[in-house]
Biopython code that builds the backbone (N, CA, C, O; Angstrom):
import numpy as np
from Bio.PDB.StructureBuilder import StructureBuilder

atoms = [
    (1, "UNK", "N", (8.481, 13.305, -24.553)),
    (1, "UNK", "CA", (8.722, 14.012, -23.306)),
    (1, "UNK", "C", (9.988, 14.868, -23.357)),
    (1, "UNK", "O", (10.449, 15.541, -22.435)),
    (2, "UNK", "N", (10.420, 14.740, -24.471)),
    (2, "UNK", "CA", (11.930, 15.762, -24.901)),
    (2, "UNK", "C", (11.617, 16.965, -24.543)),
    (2, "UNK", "O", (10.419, 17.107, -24.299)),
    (3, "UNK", "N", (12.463, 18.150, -24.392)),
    (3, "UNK", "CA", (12.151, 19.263, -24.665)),
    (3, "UNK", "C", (10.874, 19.920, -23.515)),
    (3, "UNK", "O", (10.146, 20.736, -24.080)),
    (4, "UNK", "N", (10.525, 19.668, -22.004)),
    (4, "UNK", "CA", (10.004, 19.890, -20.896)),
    (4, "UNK", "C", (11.333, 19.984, -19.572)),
    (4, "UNK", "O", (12.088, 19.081, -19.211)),
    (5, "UNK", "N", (11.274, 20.980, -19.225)),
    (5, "UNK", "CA", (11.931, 21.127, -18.031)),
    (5, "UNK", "C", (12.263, 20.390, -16.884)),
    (5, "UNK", "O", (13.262, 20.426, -16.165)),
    (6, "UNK", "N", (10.910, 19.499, -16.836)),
    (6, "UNK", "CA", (11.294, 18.542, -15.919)),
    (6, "UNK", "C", (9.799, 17.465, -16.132)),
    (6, "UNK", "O", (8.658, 17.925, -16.154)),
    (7, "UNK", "N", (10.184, 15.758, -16.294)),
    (7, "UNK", "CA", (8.947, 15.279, -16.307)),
    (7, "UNK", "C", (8.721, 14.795, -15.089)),
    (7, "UNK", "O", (9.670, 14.357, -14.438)),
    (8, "UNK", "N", (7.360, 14.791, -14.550)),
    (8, "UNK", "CA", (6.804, 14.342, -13.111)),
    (8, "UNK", "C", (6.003, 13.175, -13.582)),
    (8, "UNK", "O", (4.970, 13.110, -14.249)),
    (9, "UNK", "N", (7.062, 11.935, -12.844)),
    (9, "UNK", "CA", (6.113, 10.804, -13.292)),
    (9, "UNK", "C", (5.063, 9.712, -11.917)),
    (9, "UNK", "O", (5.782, 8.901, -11.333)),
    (10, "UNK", "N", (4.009, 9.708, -11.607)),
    (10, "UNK", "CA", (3.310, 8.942, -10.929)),
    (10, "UNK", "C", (1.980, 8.317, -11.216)),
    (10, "UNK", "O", (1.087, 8.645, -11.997)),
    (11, "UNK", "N", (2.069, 7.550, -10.559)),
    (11, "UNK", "CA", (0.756, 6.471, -10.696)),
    (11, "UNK", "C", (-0.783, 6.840, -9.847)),
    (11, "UNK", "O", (-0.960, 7.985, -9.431)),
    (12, "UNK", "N", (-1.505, 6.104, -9.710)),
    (12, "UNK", "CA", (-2.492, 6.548, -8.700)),
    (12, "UNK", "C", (-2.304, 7.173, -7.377)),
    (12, "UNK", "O", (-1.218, 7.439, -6.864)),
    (13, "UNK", "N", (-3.419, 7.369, -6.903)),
    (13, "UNK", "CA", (-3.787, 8.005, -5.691)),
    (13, "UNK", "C", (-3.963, 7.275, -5.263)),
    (13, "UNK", "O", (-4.633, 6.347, -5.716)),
    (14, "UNK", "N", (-3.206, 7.348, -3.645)),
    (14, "UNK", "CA", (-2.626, 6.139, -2.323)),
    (14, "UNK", "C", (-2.045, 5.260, -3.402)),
    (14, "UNK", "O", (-2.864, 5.066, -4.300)),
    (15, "UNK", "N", (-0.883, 4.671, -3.588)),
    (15, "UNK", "CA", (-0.224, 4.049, -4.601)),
    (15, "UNK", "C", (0.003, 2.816, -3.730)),
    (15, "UNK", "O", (0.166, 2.965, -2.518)),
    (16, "UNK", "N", (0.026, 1.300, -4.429)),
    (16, "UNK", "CA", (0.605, 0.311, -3.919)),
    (16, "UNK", "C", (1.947, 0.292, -4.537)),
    (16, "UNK", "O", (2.457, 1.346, -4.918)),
    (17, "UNK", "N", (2.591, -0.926, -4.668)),
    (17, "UNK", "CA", (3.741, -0.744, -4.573)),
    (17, "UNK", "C", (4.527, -0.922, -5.717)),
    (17, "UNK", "O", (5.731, -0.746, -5.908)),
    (18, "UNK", "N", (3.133, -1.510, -6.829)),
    (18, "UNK", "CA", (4.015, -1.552, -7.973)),
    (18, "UNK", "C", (3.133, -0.588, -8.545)),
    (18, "UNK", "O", (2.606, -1.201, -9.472)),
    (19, "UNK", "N", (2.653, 0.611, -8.524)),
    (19, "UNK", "CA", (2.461, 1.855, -9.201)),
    (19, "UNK", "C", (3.986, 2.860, -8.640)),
    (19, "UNK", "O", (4.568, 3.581, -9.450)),
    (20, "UNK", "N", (4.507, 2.725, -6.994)),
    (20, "UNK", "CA", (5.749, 3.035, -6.921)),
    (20, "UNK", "C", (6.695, 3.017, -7.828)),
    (20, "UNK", "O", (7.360, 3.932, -8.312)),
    (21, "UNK", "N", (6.689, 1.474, -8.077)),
    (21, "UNK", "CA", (7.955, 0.650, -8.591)),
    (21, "UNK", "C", (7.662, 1.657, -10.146)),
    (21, "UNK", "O", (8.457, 2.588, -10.270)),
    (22, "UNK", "N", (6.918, 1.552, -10.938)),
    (22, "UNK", "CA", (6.882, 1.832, -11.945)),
    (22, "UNK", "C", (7.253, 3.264, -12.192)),
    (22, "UNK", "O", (8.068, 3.626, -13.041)),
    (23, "UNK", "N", (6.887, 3.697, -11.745)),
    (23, "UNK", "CA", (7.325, 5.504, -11.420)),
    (23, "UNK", "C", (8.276, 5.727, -11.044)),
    (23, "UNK", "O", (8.612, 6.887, -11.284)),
    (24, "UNK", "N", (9.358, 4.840, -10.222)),
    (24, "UNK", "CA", (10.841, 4.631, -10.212)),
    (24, "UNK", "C", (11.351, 4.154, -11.103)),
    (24, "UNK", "O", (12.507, 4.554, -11.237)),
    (25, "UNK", "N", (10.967, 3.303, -11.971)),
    (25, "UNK", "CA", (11.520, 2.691, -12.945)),
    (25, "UNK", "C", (11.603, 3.078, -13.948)),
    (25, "UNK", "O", (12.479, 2.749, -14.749)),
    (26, "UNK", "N", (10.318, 4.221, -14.235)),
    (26, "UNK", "CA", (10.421, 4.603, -15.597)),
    (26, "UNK", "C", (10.955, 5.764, -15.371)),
    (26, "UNK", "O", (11.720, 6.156, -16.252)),
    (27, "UNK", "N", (10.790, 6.481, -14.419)),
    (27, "UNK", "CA", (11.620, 7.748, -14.170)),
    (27, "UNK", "C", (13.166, 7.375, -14.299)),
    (27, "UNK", "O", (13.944, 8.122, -14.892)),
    (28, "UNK", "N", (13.412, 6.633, -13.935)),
    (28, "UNK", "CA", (15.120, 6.036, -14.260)),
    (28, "UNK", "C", (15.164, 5.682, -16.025)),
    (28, "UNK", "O", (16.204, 5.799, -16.673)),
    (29, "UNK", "N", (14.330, 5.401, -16.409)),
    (29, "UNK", "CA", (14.623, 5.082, -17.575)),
    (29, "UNK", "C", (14.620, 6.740, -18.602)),
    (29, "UNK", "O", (15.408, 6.850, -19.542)),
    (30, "UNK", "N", (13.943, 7.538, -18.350)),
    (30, "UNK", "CA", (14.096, 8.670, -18.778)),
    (30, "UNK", "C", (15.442, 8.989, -18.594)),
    (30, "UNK", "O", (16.273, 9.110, -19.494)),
    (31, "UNK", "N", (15.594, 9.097, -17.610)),
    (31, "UNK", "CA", (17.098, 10.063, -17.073)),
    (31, "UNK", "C", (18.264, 8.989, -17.764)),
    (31, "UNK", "O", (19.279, 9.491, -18.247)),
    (32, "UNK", "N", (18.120, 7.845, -17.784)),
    (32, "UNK", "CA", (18.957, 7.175, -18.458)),
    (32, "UNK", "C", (19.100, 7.454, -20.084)),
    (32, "UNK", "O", (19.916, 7.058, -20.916)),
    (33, "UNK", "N", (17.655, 8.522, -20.184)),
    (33, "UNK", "CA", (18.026, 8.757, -21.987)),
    (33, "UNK", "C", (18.518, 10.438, -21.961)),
    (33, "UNK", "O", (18.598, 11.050, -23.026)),
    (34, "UNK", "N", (18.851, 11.142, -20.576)),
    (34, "UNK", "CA", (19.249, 12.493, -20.727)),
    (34, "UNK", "C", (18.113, 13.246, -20.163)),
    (34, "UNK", "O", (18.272, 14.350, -19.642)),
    (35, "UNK", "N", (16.751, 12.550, -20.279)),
    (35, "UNK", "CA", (15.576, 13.725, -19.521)),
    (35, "UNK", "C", (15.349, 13.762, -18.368)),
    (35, "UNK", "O", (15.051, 12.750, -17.735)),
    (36, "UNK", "N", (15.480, 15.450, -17.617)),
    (36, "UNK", "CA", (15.168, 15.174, -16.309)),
    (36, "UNK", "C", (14.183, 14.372, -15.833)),
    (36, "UNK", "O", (13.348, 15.175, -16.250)),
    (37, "UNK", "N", (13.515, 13.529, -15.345)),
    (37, "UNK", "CA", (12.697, 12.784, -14.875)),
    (37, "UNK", "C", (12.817, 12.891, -13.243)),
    (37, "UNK", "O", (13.916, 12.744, -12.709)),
    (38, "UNK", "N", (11.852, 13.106, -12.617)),
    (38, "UNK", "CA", (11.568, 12.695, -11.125)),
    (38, "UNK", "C", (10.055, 11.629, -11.118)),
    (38, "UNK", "O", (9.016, 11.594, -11.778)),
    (39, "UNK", "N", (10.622, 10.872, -10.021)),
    (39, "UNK", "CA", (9.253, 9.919, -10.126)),
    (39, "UNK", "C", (8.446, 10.329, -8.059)),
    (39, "UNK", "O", (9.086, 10.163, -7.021)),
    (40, "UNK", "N", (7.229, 10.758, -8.145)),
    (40, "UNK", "CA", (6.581, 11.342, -7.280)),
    (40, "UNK", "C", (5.496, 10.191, -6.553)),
    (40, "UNK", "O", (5.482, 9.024, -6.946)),
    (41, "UNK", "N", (4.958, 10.486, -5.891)),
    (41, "UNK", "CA", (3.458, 9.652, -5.524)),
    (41, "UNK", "C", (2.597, 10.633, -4.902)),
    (41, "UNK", "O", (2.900, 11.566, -4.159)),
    (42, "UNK", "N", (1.541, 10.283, -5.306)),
    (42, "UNK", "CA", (0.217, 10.809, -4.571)),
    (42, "UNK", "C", (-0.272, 10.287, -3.648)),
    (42, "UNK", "O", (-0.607, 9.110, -3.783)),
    (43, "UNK", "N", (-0.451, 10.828, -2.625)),
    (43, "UNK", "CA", (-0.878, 10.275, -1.202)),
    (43, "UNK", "C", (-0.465, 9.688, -0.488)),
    (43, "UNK", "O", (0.750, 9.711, -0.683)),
    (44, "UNK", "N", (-0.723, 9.009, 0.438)),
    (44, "UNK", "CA", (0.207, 8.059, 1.535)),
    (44, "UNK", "C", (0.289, 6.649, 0.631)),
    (44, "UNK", "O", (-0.291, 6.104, -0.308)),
    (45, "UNK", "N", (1.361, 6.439, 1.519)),
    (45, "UNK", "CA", (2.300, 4.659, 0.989)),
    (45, "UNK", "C", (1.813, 4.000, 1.771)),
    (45, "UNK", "O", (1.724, 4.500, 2.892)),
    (46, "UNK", "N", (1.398, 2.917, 1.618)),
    (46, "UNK", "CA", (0.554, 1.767, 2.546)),
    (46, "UNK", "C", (1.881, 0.977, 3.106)),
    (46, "UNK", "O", (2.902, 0.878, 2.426)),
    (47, "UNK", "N", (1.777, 0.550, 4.131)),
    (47, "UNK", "CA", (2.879, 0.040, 4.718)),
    (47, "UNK", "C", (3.828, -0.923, 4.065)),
    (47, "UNK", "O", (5.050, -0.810, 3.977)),
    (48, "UNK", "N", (2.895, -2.096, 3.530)),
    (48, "UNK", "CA", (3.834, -2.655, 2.467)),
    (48, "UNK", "C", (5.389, -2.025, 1.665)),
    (48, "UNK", "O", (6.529, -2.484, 1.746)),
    (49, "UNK", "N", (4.855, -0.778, 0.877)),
    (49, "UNK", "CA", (5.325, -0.308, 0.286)),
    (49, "UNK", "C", (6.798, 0.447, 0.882)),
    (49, "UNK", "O", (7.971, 0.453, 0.511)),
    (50, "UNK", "N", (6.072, 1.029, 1.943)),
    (50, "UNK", "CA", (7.215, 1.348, 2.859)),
    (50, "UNK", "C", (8.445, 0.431, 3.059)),
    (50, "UNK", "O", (9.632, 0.682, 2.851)),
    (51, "UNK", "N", (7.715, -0.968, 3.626)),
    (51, "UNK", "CA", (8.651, -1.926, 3.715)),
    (51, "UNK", "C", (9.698, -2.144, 2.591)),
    (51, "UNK", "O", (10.915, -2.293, 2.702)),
    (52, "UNK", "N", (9.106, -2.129, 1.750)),
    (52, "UNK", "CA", (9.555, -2.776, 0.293)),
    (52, "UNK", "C", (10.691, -1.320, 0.352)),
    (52, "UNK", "O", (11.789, -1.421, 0.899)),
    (53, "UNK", "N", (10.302, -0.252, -0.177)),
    (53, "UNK", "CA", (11.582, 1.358, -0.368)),
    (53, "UNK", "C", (12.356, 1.186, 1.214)),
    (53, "UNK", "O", (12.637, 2.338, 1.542)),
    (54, "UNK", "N", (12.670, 0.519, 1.979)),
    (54, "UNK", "CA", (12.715, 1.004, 3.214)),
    (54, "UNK", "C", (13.977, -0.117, 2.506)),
    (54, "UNK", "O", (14.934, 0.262, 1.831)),
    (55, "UNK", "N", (13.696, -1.387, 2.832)),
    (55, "UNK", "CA", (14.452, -2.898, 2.818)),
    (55, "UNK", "C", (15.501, -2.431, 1.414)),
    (55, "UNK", "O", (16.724, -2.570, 1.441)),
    (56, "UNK", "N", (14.660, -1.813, 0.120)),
    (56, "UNK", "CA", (15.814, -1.616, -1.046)),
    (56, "UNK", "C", (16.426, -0.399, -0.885)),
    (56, "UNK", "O", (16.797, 0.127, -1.934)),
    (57, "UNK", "N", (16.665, 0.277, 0.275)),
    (57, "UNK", "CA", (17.169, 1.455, 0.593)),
    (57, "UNK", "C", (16.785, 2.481, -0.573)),
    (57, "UNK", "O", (17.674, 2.910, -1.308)),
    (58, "UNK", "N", (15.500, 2.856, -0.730)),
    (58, "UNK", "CA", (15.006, 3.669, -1.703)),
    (58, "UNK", "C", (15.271, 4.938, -1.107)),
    (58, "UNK", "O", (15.033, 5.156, 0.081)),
    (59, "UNK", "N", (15.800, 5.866, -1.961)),
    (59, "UNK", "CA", (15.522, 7.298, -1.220)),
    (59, "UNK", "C", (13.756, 7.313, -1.128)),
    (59, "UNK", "O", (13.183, 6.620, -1.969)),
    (60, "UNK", "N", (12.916, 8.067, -0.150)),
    (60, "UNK", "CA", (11.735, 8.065, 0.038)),
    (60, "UNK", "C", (11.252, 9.335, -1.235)),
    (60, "UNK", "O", (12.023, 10.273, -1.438)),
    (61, "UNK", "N", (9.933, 9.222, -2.013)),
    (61, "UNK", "CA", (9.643, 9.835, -2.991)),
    (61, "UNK", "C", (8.877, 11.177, -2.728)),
    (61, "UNK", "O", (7.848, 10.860, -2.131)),
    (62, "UNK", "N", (8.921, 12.596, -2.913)),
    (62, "UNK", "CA", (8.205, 13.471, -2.935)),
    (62, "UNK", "C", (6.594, 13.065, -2.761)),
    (62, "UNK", "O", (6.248, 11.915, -3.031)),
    (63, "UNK", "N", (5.661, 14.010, -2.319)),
    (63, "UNK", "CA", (4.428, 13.741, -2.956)),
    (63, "UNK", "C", (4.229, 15.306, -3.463)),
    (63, "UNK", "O", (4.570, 16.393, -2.996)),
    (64, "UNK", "N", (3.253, 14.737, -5.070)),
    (64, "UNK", "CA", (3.328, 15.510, -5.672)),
    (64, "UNK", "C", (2.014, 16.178, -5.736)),
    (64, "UNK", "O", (0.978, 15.623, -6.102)),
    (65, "UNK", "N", (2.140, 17.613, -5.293)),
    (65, "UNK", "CA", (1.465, 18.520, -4.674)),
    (65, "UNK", "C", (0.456, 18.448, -6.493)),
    (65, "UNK", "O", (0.725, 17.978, -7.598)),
    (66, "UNK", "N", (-1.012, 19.386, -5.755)),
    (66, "UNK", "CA", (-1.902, 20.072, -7.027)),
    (66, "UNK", "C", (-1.220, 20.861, -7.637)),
    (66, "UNK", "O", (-1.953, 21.206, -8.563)),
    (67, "UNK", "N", (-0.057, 21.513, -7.757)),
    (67, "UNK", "CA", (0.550, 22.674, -8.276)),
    (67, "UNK", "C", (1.779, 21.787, -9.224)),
    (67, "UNK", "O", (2.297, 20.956, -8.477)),
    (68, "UNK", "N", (2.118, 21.756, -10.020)),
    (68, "UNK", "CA", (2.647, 21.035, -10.709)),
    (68, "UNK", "C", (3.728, 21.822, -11.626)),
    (68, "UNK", "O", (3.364, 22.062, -12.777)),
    (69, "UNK", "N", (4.711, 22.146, -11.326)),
    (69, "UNK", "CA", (5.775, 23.630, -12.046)),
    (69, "UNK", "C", (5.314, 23.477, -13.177)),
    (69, "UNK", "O", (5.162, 22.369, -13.689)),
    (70, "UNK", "N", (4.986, 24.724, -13.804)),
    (70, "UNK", "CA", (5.116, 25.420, -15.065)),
    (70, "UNK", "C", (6.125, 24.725, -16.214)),
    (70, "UNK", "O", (7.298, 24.735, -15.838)),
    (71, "UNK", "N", (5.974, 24.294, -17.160)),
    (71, "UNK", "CA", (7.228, 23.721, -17.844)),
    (71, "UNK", "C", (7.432, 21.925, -17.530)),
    (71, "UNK", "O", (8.317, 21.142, -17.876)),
    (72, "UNK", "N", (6.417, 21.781, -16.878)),
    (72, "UNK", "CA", (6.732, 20.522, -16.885)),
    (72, "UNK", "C", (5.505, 19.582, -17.238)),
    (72, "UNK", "O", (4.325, 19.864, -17.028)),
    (73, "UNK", "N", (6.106, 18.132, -17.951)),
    (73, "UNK", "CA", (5.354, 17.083, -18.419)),
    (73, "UNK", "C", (4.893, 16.142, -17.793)),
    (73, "UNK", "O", (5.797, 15.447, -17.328)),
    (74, "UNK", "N", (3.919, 15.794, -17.563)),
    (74, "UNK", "CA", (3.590, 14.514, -16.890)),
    (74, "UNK", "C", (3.199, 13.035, -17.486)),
    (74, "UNK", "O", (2.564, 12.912, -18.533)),
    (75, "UNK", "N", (3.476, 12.359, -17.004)),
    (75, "UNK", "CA", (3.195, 10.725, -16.950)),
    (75, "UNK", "C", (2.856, 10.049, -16.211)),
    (75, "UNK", "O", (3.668, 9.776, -15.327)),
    (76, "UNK", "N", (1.558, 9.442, -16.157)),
    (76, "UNK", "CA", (0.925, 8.661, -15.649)),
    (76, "UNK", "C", (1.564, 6.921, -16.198)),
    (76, "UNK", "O", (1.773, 6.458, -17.319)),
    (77, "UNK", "N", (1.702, 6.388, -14.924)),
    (77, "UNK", "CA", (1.850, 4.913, -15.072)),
    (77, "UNK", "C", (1.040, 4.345, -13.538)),
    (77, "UNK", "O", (0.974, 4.851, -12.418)),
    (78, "UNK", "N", (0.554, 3.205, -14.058)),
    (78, "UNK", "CA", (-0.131, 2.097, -13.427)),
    (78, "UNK", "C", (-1.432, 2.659, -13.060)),
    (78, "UNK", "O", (-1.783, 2.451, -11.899)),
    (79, "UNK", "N", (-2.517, 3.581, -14.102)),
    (79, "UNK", "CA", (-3.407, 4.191, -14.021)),
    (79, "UNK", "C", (-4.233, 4.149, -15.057)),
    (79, "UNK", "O", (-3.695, 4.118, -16.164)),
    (80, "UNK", "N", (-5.783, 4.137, -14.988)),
    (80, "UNK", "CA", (-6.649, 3.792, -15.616)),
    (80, "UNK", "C", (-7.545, 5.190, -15.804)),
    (80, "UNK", "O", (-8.304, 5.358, -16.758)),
    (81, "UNK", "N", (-7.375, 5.976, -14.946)),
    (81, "UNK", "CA", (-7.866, 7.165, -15.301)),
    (81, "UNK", "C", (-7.227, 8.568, -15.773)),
    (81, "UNK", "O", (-6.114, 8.869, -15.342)),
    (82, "UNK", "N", (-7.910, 9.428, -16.646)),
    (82, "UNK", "CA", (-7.015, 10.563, -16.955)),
    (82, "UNK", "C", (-6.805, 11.491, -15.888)),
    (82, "UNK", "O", (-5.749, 12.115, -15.787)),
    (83, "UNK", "N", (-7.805, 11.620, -15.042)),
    (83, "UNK", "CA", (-7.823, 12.827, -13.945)),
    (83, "UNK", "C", (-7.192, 12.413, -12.631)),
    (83, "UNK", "O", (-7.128, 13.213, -11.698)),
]
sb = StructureBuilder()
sb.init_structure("model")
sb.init_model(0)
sb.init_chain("A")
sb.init_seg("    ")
for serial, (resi, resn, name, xyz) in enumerate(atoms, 1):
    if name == "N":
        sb.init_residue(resn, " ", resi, " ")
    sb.init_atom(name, np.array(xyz, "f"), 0.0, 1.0, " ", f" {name:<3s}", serial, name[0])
structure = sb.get_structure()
């Protein structure tokens, strides 16, 4: 993922809370090696989840639109499909 402008990392569509977690986590782990990393979600957060980013004072996550900048890499975590 070196060498991309920026990587966009998320999990499924309507995400529970550990496809969140993971897309925070690994997005932190990028940026912890120097690569921009943002971690995104697709679709609405089921309340749980809310609770959970709300209680660990999470900043709340983008959702990441069909348009996806030019120059950038993606990663899928906590997902079983390519599309």
């Amino acid at each position: 993922v070196r060498g991309f402008d920026e990587v966009a990392v998320f999990g499924h569509l309507n995400p529970d809370t550990d496809s969140i977690a993971t897309a925070i986590g690994y997005a932190a782990l990028l940026r912890s090696m120097g690569i921009n990393a943002k971690a995104y979600h697709l679709g609405d957060l089921n309340k749980e989840t809310e609770f959970v980013l709300n209680t660990a004072q999470v900043q709340s996550l983008d959702v990441l639109s069909e348009d996806i900048p030019d120059g950038s890499e993606v990663v899928l975590v906590d997902h079983n499909e390519r599309e």
